[in-house]
KOLTI-364606 format. One record per residue (C-alpha): residue in three letters; residue number from 1; x, y, z. Coordinates in steps of 0.5 Angstrom, whole numbers, plus 2048, in hexadecimal, padded with zeros to 3 digits. Each point is the difference from the previous one (the first is absolute). Layout:
N
tiza=ALA&zaba=NUM&u=X&v=Y&w=Z
...
//
This chain:
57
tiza=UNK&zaba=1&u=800&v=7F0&w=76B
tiza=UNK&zaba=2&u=805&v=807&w=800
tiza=UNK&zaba=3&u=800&v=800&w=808
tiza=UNK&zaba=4&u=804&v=807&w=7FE
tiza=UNK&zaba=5&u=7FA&v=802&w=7FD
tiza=UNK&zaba=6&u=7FC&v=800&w=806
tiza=UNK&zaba=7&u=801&v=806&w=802
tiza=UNK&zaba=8&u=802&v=7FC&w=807
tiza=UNK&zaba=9&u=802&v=806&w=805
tiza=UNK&zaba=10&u=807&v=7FE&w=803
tiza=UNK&zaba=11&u=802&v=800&w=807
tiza=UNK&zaba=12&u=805&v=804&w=803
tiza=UNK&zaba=13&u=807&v=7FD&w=801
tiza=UNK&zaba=14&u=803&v=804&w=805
tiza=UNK&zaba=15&u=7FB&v=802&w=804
tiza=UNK&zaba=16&u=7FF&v=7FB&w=807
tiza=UNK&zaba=17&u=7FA&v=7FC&w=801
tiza=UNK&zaba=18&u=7FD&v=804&w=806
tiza=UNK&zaba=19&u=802&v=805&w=804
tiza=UNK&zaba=20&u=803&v=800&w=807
tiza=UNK&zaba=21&u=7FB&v=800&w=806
tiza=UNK&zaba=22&u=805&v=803&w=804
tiza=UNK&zaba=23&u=804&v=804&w=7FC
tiza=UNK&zaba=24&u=806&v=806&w=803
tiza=UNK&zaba=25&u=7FC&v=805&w=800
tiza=UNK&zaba=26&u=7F9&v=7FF&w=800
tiza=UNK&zaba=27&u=7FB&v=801&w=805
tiza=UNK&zaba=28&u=7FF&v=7F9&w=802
tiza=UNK&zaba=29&u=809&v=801&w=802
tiza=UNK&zaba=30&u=801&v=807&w=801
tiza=UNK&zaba=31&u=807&v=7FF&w=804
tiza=UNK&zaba=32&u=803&v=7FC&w=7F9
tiza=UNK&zaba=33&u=802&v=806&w=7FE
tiza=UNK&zaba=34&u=808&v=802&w=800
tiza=UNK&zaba=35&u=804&v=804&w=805
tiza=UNK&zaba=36&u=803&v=806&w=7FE
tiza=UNK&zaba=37&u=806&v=7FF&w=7FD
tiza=UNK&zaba=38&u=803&v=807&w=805
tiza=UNK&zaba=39&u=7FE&v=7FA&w=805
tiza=UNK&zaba=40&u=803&v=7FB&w=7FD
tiza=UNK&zaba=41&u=807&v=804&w=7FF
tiza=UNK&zaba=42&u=801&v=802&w=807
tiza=UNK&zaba=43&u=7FE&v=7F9&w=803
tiza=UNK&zaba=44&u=806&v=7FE&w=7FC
tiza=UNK&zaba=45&u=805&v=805&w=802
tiza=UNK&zaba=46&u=7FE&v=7FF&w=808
tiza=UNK&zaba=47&u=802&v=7F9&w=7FE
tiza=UNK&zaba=48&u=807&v=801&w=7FE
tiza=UNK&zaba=49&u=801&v=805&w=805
tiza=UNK&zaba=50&u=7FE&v=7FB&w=805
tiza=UNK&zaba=51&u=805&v=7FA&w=7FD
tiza=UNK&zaba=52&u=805&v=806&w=800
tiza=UNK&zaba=53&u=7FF&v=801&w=807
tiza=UNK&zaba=54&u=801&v=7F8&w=801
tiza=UNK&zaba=55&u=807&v=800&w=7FC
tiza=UNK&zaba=56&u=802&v=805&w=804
tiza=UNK&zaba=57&u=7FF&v=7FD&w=808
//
């Protein structure tokens, strides 16, 4: 028997098995979403500021 042949439907390869439950994002996480990169940036700088500020005393 030709099993190419019988019009057998493939699975796709790359796709994950399920999707998460929890995902970021979602409506069952709403607070997985990312930060703002503007936030982020300035929690740097007072970061650096602050370890500055230790150096110097």
């Amino acid at each position: 028997m030709d099993y190419a042949k019988s019009k057998a439907i493939k699975a796709d390869k790359n796709r994950p098995p399920h999707a998460e439950h929890n995902a970021k994002g979602t409506t069952k996480n709403p607070f997985g979403q990312q930060r703002p990169k503007a936030e982020l940036i300035a929690r740097m700088k007072a970061a650096v500021e602050a370890k500055k500020a230790n150096k110097e005393n």
